[in-house]
VOPAGU-2260 file (C-alpha; in pm, 1 decimal, decimal comma):
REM VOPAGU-2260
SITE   aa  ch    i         X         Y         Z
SITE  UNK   A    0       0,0       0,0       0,0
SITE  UNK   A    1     111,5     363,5     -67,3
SITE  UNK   A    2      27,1     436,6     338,2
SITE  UNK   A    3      -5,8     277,4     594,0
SITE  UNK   A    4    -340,2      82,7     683,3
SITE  UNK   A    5    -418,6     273,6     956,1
SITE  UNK   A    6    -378,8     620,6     819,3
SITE  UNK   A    7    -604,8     516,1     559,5
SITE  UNK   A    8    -835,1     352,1     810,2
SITE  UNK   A    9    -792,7     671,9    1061,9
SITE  UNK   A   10    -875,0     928,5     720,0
SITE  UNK   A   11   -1146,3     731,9     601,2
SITE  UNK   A   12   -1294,5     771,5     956,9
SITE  UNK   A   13   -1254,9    1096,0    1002,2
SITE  UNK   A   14   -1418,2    1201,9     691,7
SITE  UNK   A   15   -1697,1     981,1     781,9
SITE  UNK   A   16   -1779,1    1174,4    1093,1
SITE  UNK   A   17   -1706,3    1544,0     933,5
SITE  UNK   A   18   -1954,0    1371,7     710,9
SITE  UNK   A   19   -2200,2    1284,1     949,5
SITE  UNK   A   20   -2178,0    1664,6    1179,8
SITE  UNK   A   21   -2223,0    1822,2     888,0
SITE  UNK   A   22   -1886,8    1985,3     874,8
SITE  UNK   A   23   -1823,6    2117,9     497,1
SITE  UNK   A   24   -1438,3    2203,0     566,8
SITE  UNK   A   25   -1300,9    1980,3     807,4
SITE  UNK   A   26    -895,5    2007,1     854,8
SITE  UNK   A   27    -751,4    1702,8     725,2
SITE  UNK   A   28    -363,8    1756,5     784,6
SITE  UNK   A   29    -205,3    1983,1     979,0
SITE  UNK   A   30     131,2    2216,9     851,6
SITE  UNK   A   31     296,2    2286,1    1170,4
SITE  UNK   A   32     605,6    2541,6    1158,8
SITE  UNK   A   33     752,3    2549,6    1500,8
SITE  UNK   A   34    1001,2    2752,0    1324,2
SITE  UNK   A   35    1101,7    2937,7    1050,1
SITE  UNK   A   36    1488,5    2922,2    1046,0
SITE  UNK   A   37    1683,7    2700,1     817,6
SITE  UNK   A   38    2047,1    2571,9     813,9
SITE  UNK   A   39    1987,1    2623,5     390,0
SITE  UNK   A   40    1902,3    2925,6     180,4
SITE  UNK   A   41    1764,2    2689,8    -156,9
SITE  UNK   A   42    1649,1    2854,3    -478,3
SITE  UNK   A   43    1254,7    2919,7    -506,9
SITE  UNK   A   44    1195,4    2902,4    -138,7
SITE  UNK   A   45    1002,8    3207,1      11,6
SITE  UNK   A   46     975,7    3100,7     346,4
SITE  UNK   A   47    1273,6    3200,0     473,5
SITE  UNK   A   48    1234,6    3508,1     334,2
SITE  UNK   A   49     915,3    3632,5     456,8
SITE  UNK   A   50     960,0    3566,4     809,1
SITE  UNK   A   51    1339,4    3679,4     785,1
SITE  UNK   A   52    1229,6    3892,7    1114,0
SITE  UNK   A   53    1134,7    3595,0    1282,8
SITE  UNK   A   54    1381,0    3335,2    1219,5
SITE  UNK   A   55    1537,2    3370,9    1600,5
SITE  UNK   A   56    1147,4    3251,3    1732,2
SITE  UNK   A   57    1027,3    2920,3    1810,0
SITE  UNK   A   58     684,4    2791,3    1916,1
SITE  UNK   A   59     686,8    2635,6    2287,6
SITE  UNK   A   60     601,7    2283,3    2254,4
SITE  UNK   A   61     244,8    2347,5    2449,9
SITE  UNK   A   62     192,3    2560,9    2154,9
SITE  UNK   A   63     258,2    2302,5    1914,9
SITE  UNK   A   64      69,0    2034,9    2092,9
SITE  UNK   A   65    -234,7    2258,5    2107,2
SITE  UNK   A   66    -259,4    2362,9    1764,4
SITE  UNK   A   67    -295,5    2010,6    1712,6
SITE  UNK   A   68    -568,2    1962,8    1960,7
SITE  UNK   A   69    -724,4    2262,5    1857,0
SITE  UNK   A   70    -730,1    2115,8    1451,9
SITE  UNK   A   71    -796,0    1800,1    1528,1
SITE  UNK   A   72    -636,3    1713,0    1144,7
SITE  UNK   A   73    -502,1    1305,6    1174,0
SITE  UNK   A   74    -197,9    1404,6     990,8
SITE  UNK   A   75      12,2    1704,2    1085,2
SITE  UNK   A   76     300,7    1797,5     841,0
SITE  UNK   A   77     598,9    1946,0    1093,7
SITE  UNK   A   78     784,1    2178,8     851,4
SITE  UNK   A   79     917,8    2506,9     856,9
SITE  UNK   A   80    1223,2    2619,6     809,7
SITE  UNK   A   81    1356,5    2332,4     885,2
SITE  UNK   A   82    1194,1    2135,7    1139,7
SITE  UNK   A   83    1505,8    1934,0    1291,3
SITE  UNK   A   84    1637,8    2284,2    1410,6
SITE  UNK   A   85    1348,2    2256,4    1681,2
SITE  UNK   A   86    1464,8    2191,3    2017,1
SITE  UNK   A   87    1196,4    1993,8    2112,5
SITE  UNK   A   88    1157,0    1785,1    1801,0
SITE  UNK   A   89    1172,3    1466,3    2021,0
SITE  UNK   A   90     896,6    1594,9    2301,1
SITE  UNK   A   91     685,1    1719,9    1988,0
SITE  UNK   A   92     686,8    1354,4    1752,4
SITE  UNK   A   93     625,0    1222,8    2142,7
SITE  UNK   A   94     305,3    1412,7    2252,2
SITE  UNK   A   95     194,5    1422,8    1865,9
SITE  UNK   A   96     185,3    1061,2    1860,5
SITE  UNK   A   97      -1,9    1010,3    2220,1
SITE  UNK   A   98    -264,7    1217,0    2058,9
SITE  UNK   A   99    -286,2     948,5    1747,0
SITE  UNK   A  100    -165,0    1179,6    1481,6
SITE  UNK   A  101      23,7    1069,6    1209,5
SITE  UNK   A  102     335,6    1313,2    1168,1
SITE  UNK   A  103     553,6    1382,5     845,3
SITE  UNK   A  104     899,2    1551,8     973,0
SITE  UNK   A  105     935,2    1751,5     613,2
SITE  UNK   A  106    1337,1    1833,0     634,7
SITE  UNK   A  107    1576,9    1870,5     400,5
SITE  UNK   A  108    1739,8    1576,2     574,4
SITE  UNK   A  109    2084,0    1687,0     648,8
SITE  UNK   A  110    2017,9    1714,4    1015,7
SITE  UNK   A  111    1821,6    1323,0    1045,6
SITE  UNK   A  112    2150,5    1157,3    1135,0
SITE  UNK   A  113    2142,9    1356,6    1473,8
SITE  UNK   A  114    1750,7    1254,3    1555,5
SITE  UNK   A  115    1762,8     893,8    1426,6
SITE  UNK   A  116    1827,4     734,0    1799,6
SITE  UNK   A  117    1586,3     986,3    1961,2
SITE  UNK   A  118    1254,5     913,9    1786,0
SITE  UNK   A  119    1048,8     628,5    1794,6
SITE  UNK   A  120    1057,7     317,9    1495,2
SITE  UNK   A  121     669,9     387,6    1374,5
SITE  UNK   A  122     420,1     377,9    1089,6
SITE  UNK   A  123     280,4     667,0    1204,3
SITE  UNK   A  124     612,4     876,6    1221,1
SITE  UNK   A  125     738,7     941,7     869,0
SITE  UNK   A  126    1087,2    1145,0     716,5
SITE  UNK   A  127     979,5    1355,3     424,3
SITE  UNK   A  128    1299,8    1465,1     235,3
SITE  UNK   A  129    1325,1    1748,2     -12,3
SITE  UNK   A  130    1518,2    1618,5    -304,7
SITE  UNK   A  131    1463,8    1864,6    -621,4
SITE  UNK   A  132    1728,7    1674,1    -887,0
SITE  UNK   A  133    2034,8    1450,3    -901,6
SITE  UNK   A  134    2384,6    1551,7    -724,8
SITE  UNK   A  135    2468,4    1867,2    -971,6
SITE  UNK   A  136    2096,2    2050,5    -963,4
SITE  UNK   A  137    2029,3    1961,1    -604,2
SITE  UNK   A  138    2324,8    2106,1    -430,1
SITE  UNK   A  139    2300,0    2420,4    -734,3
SITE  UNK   A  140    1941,7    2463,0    -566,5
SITE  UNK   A  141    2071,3    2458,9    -222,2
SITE  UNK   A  142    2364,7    2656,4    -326,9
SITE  UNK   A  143    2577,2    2421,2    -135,3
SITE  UNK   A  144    2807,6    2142,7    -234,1
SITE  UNK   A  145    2771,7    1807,8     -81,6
SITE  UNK   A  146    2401,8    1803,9      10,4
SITE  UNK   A  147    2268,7    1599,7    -211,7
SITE  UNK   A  148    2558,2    1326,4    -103,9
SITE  UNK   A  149    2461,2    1362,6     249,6
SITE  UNK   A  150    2086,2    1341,3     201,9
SITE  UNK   A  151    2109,5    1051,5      51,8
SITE  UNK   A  152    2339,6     885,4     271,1
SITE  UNK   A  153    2079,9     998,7     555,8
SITE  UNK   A  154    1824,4     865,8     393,5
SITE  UNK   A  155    1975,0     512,0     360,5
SITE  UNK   A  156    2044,4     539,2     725,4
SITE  UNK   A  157    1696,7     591,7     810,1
SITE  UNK   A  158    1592,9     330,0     568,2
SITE  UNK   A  159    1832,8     111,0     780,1
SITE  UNK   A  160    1689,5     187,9    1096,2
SITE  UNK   A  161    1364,1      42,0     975,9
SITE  UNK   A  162    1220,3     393,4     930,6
SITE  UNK   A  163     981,1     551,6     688,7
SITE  UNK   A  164    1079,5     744,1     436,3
SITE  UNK   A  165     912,4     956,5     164,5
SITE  UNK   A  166    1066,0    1221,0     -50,4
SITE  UNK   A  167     915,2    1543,5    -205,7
SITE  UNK   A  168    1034,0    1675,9    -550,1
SITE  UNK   A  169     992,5    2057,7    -672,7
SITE  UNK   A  170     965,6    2085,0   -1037,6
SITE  UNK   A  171    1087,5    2436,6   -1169,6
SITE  UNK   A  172    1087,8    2570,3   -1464,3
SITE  UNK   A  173    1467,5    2516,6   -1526,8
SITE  UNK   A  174    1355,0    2105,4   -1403,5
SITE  UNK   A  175    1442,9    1839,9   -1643,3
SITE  UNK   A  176    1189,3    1590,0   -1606,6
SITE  UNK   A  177    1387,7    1336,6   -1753,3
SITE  UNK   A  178    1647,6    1376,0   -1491,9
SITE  UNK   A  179    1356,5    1382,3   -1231,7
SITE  UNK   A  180    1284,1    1019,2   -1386,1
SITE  UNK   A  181    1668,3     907,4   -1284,6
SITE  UNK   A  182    1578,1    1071,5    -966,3
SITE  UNK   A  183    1232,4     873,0    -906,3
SITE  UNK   A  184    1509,0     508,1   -1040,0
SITE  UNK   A  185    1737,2     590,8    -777,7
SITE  UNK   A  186    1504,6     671,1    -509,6
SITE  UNK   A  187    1372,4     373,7    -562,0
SITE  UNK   A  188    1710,5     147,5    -535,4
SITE  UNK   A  189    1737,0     322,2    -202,5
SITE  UNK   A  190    1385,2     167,5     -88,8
SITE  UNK   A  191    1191,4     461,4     -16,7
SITE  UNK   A  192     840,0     476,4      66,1
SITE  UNK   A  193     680,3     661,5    -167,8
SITE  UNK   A  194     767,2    1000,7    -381,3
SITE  UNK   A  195     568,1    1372,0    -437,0
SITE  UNK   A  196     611,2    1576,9    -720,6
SITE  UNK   A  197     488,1    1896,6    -715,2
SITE  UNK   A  198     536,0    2241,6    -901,9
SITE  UNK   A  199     697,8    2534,7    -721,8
SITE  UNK   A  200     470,9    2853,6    -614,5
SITE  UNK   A  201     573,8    3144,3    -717,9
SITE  UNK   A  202     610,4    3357,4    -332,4
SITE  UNK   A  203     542,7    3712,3    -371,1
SITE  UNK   A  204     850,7    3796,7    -219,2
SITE  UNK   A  205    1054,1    3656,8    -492,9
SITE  UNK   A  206     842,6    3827,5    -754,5
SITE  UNK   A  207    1006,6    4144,4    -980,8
SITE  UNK   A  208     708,3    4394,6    -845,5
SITE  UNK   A  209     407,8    4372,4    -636,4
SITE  UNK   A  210     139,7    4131,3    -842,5
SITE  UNK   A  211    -182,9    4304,7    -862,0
SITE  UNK   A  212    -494,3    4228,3    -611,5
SITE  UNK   A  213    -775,2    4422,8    -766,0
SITE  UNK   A  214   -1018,5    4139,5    -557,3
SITE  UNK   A  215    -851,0    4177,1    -300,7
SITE  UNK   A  216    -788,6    4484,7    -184,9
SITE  UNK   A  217    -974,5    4522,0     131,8
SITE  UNK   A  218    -728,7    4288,8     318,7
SITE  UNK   A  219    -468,7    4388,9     523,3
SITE  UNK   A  220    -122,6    4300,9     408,0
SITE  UNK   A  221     192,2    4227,4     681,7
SITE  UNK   A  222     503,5    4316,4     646,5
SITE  UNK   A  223     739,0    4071,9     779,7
SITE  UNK   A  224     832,9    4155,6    1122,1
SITE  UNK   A  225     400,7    4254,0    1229,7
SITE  UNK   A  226     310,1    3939,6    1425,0
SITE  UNK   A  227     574,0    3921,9    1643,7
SITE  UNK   A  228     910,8    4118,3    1731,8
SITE  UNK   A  229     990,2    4062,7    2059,5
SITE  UNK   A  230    1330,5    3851,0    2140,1
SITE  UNK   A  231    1238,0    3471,3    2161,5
SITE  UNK   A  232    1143,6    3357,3    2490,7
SITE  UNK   A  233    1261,1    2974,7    2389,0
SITE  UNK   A  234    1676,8    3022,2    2431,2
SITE  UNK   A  235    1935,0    3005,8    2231,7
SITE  UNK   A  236    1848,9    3040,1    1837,2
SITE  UNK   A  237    1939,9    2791,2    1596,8
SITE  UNK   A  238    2258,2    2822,2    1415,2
SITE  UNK   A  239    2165,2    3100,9    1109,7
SITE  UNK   A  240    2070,3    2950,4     764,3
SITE  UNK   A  241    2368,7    3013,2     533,8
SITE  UNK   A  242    2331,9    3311,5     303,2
SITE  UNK   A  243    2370,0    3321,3     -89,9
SITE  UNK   A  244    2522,2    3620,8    -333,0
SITE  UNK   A  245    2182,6    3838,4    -260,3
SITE  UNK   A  246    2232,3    4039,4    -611,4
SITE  UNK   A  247    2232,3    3712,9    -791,1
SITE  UNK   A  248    1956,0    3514,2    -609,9
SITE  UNK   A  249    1658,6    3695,0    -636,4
SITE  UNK   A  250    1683,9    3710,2   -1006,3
SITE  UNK   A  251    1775,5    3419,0   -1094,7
SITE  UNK   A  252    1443,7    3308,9    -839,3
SITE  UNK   A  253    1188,0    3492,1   -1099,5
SITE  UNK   A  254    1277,3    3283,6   -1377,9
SITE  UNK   A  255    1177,5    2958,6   -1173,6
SITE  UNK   A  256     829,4    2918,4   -1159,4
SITE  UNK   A  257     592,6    2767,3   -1398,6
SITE  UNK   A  258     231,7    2877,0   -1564,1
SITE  UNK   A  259     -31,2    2602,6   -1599,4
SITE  UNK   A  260      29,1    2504,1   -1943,2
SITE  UNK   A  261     406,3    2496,9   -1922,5
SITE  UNK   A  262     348,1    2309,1   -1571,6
SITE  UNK   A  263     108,7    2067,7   -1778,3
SITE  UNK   A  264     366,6    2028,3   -2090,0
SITE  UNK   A  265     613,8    1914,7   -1827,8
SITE  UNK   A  266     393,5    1662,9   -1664,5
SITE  UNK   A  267     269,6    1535,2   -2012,1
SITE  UNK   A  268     635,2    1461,0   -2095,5
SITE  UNK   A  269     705,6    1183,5   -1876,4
SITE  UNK   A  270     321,1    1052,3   -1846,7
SITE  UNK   A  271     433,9     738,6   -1978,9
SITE  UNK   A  272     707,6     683,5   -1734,7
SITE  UNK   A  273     550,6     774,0   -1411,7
SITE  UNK   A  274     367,9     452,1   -1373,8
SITE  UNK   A  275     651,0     251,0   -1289,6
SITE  UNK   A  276     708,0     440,8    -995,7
SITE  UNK   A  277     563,2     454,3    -644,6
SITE  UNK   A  278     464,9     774,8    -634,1
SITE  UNK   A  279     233,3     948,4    -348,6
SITE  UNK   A  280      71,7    1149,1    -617,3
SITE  UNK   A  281    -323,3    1089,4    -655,9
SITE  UNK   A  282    -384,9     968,6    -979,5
SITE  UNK   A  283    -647,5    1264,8   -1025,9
SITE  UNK   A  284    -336,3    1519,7    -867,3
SITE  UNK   A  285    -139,4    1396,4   -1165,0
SITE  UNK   A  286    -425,9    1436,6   -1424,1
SITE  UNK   A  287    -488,2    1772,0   -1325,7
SITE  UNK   A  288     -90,9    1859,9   -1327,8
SITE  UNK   A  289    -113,2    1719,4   -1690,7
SITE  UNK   A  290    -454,2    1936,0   -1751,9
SITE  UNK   A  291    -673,9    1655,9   -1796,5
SITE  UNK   A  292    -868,9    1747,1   -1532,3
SITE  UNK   A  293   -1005,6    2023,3   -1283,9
SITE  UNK   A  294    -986,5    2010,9    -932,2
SITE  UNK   A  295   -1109,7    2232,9    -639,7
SITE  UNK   A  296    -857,7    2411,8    -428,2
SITE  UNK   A  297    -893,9    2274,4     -36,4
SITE  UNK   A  298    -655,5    2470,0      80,3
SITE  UNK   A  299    -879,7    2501,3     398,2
SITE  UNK   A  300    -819,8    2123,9     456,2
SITE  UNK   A  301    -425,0    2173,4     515,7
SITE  UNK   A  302    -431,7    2466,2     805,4
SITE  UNK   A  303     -82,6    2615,6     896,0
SITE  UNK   A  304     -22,6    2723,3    1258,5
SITE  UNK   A  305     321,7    2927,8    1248,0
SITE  UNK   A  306     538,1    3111,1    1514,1
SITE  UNK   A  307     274,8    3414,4    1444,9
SITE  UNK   A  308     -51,4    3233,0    1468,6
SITE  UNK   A  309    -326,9    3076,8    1205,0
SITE  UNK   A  310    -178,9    3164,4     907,4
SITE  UNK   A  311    -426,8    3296,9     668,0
SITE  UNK   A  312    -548,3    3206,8     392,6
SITE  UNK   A  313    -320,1    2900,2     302,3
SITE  UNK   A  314      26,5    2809,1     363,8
SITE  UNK   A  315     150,6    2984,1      28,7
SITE  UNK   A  316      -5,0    3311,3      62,2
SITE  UNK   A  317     -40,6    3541,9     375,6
SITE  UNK   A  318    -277,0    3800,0     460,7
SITE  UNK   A  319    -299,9    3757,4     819,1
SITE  UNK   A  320    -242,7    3549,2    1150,5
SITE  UNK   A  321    -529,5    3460,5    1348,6
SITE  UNK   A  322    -503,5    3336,8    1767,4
SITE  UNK   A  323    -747,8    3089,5    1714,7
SITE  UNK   A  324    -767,6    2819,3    1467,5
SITE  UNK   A  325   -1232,4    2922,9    1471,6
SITE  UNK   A  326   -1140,0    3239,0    1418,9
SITE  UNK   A  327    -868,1    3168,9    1064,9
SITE  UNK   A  328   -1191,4    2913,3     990,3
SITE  UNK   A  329   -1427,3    3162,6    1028,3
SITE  UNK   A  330   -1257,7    3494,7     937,3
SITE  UNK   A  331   -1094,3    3366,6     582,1
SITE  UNK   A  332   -1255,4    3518,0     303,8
SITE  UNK   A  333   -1257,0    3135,7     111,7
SITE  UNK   A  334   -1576,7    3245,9    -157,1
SITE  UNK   A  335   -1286,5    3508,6    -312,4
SITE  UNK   A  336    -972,9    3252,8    -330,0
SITE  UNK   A  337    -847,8    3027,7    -613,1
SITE  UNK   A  338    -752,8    3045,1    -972,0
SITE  UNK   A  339   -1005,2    3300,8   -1139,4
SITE  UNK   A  340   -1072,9    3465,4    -831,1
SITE  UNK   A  341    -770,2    3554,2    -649,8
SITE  UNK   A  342    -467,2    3621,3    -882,2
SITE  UNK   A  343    -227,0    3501,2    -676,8
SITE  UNK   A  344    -417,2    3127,0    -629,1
SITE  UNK   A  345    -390,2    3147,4   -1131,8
SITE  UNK   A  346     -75,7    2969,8   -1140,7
SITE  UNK   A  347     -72,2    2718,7    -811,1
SITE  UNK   A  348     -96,5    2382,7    -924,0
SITE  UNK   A  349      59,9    2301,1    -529,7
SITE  UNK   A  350     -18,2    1959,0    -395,6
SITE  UNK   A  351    -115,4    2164,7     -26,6
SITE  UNK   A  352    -466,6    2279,8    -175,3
SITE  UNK   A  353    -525,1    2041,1    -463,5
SITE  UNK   A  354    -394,8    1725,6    -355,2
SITE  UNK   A  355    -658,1    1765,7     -98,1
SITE  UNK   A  356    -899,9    1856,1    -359,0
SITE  UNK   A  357    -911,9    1544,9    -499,6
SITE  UNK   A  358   -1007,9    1362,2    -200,8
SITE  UNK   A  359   -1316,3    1583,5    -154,1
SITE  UNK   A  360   -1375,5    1599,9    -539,2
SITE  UNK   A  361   -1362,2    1195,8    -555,1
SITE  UNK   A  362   -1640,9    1161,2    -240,4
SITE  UNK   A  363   -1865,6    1305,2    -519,6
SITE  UNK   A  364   -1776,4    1051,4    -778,6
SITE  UNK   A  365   -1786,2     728,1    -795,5
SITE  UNK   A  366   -1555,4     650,5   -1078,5
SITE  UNK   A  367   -1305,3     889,4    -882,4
SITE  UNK   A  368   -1355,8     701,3    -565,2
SITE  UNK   A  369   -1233,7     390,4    -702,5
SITE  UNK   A  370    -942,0     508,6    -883,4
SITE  UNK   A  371    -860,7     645,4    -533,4
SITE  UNK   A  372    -910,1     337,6    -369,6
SITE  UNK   A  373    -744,9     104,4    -626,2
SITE  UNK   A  374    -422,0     336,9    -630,6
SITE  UNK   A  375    -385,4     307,7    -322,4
SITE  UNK   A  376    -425,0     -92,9    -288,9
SITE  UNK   A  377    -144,3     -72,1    -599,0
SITE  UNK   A  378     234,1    -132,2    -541,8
């Protein structure tokens, strides 16, 4: 099976019952960011760069354990920055798992050599590791030599300590998808779990000028440093993230991303060769990267609690923070976002809102339903 049994049985459940209350968004995996430094500074990534301000603060792990509580989502992503930074990261899997959550560390994996004896051997704990391209275009995306070397030796160590281990692959517009094939082949040989592909979104703050928001107007936009300034309360801060030539970067950032139809010409490429792989991909995510299909944007499915609060409205795009996780419910102005509404949501084809899409879309087909259920009874 793709997953485990007992996420699937745990999902299936918990749809059932948001089902049967009559709840038309319920949460269905968490994106937890106890943190928003990084020991890299990778191509495309806009994380790090709009919370720059608050790269010195962490979440208390009370914090983190309640945003889960509060969700109630039976998956919660731990991601960031980069999540092995976070001093608690052995408390957090600990009480995550005591509440029955199934957790996805997603890392860029150089740090999982230091965790491996300190968290649990479980189905319900996976490693999600960022691999964008073989040894050459992953460390020239990191903008450091070697990663791509150590990664992969990490992962095989994880592999050996009878670990999970799934790996998530941004495709770019500079990507070639043939080398992303060699990628998926050796991946493979290694014995991991499963593989995501899934093309890059284009953060505002790598963007040549301000893109325009004639629907959107009325909300209040944050500069970096507005939802929280004061020194961290939590110690010590993580070593800093390791900085690139700044006049070169952003530049060179603008020319990654990807429209629909060039993100759909890339898919289309490599259709063929895709299904020998064991990929974590929905077969109706894949369809619609290829255009051969619509699917709704969920982004209200995949909540992101950050350092700063609720993070509204999805975990690409930010127009405020709210205290409570009601209140981002609630509060979010949903009826005016996605692709012909919001033109910021035209170009995201990002597994975060449409991966959970097609779960919801296929609980209104049959013929959806099934493909759902018999990829994941595949190989």
């Amino acid at each position: 099976m793709r997953f485990p049994w007992s996420l699937v049985k745990t999902m299936s459940i918990h749809l059932f019952r948001s089902r049967m209350r009559g709840r038309t968004r319920p949460p269905l995996v968490l994106m937890l960011e106890p943190l928003f430094a990084c020991n890299l500074a990778c191509e495309g990534c806009g994380r790090i760069r709009e919370y720059a301000a608050m790269a010195h603060q962490q979440m208390s792990l009370e914090e983190c354990l309640h945003a889960a509580r509060e969700c109630n989502a039976p998956v919660v992503s731990v991601c960031g920055g980069e999540p092995l930074l976070y001093r608690d990261l052995d408390r957090l899997v600990l009480g995550l798992l005591s509440q029955k959550r199934f957790i996805y560390l997603c890392t860029n994996g150089l740090l999982i050599p230091r965790w491996l004896d300190r968290l649990p051997r479980t189905e319900s704990l996976t490693w999600n590791v960022h691999l964008d391209g073989m040894e050459a275009t992953h460390d020239a995306i990191t903008g450091r030599p070697g990663t791509f070397r150590d990664v992969t030796r990490a992962i095989r160590l994880a592999k050996e300590a009878g670990m999970r281990v799934t790996t998530n692959t941004t495709i770019y517009a500079c990507t070639d998808m043939h080398e992303v094939i060699v990628l998926l082949e050796y991946l493979t040989e290694l014995g991991v779990d499963g593989m995501l592909l899934s093309p890059a979104y284009p953060y505002e703050c790598l963007q040549p000028a301000p893109v325009p928001r004639a629907s959107v107007t009325e909300r209040p936009q944050l500069a970096p440093g507005d939802c929280a300034t004061a020194p961290s309360e939590f110690g010590t801060p993580p070593a800093p993230m390791e900085q690139k030539n700044a006049e070169t970067t952003i530049s060179e950032e603008r020319s990654l991303f990807l429209t629909r139809a060039e993100v759909a010409r890339k898919f289309l490429s490599v259709k063929t060769e895709l299904r020998r792989f064991r990929l974590i991909n929905s077969p109706l995510y894949l369809d619609f990267l290829m255009g051969l299909r619509d699917l709704p944007c969920a982004a209200w499915a995949s909540p992101t609690r950050n350092v700063c609060g609720w993070k509204s409205p999805c975990y690409l795009v930010t127009d405020d923070h709210f205290s409570t996780f009601r209140e981002w419910q609630e509060k979010t102005p949903w009826q005016s976002l996605g692709p012909g509404r919001d033109p910021r949501c035209e170009n995201c084809l990002v597994h975060y809102g449409f991966e959970t899409g097609a779960v919801f879309a296929a609980q209104k087909s049959l013929r959806d339903s099934l493909s759902l259920a018999l990829w994941q009874l595949g190989r």
